[in-house]
Structures are given as structure tokens and as C-alpha cells.
KESE-596367 format. One record per atom (N, C-alpha, C): residue number from 1; y, z, x. Coordinates in Angstrom, 1 decimal. Layout:
REM residues N
[site NUM [Y Z X]]
...
***
This chain:
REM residues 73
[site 1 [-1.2 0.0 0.8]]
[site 1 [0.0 0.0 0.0]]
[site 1 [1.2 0.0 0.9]]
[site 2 [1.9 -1.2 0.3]]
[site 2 [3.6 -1.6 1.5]]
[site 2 [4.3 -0.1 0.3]]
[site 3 [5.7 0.5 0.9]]
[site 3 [6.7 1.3 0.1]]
[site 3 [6.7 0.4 -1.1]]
[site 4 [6.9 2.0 -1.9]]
[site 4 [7.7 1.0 -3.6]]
[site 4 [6.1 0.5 -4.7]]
[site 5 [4.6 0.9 -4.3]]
[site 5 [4.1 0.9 -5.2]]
[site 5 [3.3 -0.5 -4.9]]
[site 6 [3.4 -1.3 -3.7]]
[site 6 [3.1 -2.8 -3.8]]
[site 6 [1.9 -3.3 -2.8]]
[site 7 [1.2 -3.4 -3.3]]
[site 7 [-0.4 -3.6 -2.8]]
[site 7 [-0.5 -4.8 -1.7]]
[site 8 [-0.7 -4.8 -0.1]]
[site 8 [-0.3 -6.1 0.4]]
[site 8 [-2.0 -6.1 1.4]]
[site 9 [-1.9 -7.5 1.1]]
[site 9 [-3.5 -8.2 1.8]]
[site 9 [-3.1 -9.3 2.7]]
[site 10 [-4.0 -9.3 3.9]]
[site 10 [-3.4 -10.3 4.8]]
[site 10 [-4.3 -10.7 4.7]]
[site 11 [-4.2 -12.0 5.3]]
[site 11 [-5.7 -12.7 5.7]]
[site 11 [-5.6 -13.3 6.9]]
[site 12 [-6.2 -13.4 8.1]]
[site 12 [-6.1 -13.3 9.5]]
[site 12 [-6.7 -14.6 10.2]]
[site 13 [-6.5 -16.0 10.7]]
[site 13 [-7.2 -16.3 11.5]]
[site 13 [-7.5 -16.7 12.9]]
[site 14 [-8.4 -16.6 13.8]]
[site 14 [-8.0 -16.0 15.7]]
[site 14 [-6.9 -15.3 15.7]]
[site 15 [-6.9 -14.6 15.2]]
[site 15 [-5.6 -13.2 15.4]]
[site 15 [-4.5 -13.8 14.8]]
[site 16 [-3.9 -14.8 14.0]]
[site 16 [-3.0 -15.7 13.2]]
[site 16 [-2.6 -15.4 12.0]]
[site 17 [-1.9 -14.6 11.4]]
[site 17 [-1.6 -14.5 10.0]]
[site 17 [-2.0 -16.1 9.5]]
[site 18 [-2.5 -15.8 8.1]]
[site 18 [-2.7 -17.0 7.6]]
[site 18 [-1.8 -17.2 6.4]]
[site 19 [-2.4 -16.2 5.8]]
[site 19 [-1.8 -15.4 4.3]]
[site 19 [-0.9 -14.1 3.9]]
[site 20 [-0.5 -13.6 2.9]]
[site 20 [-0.2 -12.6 2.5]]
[site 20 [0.0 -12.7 1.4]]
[site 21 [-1.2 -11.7 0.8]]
[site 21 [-0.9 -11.8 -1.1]]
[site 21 [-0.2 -10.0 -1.3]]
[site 22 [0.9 -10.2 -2.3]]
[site 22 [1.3 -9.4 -2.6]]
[site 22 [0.8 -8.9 -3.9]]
[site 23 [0.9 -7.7 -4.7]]
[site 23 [0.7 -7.6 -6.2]]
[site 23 [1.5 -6.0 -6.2]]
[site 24 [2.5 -5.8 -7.0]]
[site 24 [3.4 -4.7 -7.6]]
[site 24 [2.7 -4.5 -8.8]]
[site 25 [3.2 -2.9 -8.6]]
[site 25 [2.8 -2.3 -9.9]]
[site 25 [4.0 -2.8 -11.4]]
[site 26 [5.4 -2.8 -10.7]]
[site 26 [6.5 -3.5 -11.7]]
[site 26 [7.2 -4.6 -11.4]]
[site 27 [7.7 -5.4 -11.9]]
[site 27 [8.4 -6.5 -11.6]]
[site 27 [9.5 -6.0 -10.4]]
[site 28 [10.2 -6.7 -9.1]]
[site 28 [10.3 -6.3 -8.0]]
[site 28 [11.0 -7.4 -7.3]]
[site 29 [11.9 -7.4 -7.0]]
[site 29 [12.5 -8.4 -6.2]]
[site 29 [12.6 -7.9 -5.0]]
[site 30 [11.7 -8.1 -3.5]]
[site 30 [11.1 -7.8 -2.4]]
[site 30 [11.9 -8.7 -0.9]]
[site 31 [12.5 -8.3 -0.1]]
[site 31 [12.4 -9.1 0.9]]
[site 31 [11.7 -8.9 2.5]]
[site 32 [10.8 -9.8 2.6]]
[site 32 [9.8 -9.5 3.8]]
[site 32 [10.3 -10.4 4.9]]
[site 33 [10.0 -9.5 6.3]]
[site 33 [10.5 -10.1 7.4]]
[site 33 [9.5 -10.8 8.0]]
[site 34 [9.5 -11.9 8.7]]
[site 34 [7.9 -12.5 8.9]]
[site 34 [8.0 -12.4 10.6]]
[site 35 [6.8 -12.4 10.8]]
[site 35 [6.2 -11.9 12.3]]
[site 35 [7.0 -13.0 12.9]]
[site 36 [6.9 -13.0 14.1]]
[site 36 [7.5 -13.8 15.4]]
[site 36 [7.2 -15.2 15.4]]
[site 37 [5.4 -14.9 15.3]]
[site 37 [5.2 -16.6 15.4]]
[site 37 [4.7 -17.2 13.7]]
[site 38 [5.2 -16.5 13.2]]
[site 38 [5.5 -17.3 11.6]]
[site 38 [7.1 -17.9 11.3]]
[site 39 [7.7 -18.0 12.1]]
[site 39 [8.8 -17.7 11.8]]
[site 39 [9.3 -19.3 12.0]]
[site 40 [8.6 -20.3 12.6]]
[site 40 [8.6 -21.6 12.9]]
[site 40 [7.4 -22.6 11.7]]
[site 41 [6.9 -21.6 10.9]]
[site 41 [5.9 -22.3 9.9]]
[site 41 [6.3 -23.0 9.3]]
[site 42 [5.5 -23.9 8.5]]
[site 42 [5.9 -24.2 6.9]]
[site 42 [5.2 -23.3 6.3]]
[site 43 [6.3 -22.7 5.5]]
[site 43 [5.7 -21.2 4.6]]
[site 43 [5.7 -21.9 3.0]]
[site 44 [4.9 -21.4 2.7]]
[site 44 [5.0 -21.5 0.8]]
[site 44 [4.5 -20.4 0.1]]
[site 45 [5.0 -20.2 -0.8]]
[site 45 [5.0 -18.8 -1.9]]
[site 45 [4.5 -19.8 -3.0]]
[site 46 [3.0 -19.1 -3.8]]
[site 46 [2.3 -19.3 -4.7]]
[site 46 [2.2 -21.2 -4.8]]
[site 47 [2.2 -22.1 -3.4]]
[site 47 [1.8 -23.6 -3.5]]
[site 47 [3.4 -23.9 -3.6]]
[site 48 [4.4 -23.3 -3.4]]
[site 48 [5.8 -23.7 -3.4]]
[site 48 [6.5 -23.7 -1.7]]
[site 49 [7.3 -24.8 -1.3]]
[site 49 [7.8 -24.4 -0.5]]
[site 49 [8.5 -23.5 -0.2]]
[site 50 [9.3 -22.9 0.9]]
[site 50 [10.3 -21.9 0.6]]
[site 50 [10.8 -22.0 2.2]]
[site 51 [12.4 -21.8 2.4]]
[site 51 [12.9 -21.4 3.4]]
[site 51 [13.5 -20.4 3.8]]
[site 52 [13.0 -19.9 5.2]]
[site 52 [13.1 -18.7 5.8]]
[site 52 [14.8 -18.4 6.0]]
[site 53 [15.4 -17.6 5.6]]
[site 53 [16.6 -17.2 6.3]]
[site 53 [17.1 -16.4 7.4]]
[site 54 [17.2 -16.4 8.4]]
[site 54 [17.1 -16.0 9.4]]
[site 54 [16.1 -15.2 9.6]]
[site 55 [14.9 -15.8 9.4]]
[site 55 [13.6 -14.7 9.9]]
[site 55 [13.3 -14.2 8.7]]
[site 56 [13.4 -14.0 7.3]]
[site 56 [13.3 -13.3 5.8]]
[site 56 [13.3 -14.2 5.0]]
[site 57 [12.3 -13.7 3.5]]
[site 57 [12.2 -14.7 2.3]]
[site 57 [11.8 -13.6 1.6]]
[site 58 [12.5 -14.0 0.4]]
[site 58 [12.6 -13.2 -0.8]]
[site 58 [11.8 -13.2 -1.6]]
[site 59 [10.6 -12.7 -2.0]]
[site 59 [9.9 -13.3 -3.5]]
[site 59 [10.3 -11.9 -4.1]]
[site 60 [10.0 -12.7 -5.5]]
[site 60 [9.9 -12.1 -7.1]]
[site 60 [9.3 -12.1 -7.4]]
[site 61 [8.4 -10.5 -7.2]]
[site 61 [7.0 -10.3 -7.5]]
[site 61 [7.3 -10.0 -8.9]]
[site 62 [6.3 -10.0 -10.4]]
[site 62 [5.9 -9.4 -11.4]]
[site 62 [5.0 -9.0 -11.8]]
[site 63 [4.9 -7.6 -12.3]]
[site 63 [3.6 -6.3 -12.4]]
[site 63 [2.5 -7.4 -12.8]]
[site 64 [1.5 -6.9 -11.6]]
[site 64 [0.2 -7.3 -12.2]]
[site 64 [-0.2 -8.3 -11.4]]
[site 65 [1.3 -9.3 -10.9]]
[site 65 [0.7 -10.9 -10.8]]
[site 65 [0.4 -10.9 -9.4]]
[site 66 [-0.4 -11.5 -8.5]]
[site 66 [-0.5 -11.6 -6.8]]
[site 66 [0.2 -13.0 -7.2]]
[site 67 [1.4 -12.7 -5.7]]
[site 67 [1.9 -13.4 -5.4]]
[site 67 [1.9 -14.0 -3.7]]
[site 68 [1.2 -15.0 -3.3]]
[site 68 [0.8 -15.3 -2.1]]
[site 68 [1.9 -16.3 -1.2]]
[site 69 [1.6 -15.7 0.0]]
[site 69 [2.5 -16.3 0.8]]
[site 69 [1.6 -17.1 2.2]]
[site 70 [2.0 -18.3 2.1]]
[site 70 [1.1 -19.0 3.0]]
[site 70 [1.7 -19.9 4.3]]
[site 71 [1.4 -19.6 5.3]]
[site 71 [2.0 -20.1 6.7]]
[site 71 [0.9 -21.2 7.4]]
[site 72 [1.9 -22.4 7.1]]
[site 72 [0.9 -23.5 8.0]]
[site 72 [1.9 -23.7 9.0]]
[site 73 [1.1 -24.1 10.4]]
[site 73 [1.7 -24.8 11.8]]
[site 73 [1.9 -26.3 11.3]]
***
């Protein structure tokens, strides 16, 4: 459990963040800082693109829902 009630799962591959699914207990507007060598990815939240702002991306989680964040090279 991340602060604030919010359940977080990674998924790892050769030591590489791959994923990160989030799920809150309430609706939650979250901002997460992304590790060093994610920070040059193409990221997407739930099959959506998204861009990083200086190192941070914001999702809008809602109770109940996993919301995944996915980092391709």
C-alpha cells in the first residue's frame, strides 16, 4: 500500500520496471514521479499515451478501478 489508501503493483522485467497498476480505495487524483530510466519511455496509462512533465504524470484514479501505467523503450 503507496500513502492515502492506494494499492500499487509493479511488474519487473531483467530488473526494468515494465508496469504499474494502481487501484484506490476513492476516487484520487495522484501524481507519481517515474524512476530515472523511465523517464525517456513511451509511457501509457490504461492503452493511452501520456506525457511526462518534468519527470511526473498525473492519473485519475477511481475507487475500485486498476489503473495501469505502462513504459515501453
Amino acid at each position: 500500500m503507496a500513502r492515502g489508501g492506494t494499492q500499487v503493483d509493479a511488474e519487473l522485467e531483467e530488473g526494468s520496471l515494465v508496469s504499474v497498476t494502481f487501484t484506490n480505495k476513492a476516487d484520487k487524483i495522484v501524481r507519481v514521479e517515474l524512476p530515472e530510466k523511465q523517464k525517456n519511455c513511451r509511457i501509457t496509462v490504461n492503452g493511452e499515451a501520456v506525457e511526462a512533465e518534468n519527470g511526473f504524470i498525473s492519473l485519475e484514479l477511481t475507487a475500485g478501478k486498476a489503473t495501469t501505467v505502462k513504459f515501453n523503450r
